[in-house]
N, C-alpha and C positions, 0 to 999 in steps of 0.2 A: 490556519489552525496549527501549522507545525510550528512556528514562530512562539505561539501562549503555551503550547507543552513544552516547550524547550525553556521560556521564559518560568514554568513554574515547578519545572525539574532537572532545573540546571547543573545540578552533581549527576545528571544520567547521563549516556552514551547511547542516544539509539541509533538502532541502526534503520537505514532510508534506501527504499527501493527507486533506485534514478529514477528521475522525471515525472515521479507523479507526486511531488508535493499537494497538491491540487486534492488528491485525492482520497488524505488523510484526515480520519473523522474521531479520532479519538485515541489512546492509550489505555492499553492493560496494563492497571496499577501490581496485580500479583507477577506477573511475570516480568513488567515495565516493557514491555515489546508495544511498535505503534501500530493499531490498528486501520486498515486501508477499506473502501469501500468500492467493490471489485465493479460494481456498476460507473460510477468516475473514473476508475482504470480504464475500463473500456471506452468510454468517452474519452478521451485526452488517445486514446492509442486511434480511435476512428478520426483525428484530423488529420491523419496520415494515410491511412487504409479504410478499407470498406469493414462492415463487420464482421463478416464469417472469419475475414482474415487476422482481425483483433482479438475474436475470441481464442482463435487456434494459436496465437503471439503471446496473448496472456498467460492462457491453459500449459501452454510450453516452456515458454521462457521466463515467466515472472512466476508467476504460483506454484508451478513445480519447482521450483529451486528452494534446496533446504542452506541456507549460509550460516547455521548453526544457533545455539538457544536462545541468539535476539532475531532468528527471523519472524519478519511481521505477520500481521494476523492480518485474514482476508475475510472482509465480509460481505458475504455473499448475499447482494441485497436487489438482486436483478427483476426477481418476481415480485 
C-alpha cells in the first residue's frame, strides 16, 4: 500500500511510523497524513510479544506519540 501512495503522491513527504508498513491502509487527502490500521499494528507487534504486551507497546509508544502535523492517523478497527 505504501509503495501506490507514494507512487501517486510523489511531491508529498509522509511521514512513516517504523516497522509497520504492513499496516498502512490508506491516506488523509485534507491533511495528507498516512493512515494506519491499529488492529495490523497490533498484529506485526504480537510476532514478538504476546498481546496484552502489544497493546500496552502500542498504547504507549506508537499512538501516544505526537511528532507534529504529519503524525499518522490511527484507526481503530479492532472491534
Amino acid at each position: 500500500m505504501i509503495n501506490k501512495i507514494i507512487e501517486n503522491y510523489d511531491d508529498e513527504n509522509f511521514l512513516k511510523a517504523d516497522g509497520f508498513d504492513d499496516a498502512i491502509i490508506g491516506v488523509d487527502e485534507t491533511t495528507m497524513r498516512l493512515i494506519y490500521s491499529v488492529s495490523k499494528c497490533i498484529n506485526i507487534l504480537m510476532q514478538n510479544m504476546n498481546e496484552e504486551d502489544a497493546l500496552e507497546y502500542f498504547n504507549y509508544n506508537v499512538s501516544g506519540s505526537f511528532v507534529g502535523e504529519k503524525t499518522p492517523i490511527w484507526c481503530f478497527d479492532m472491534f
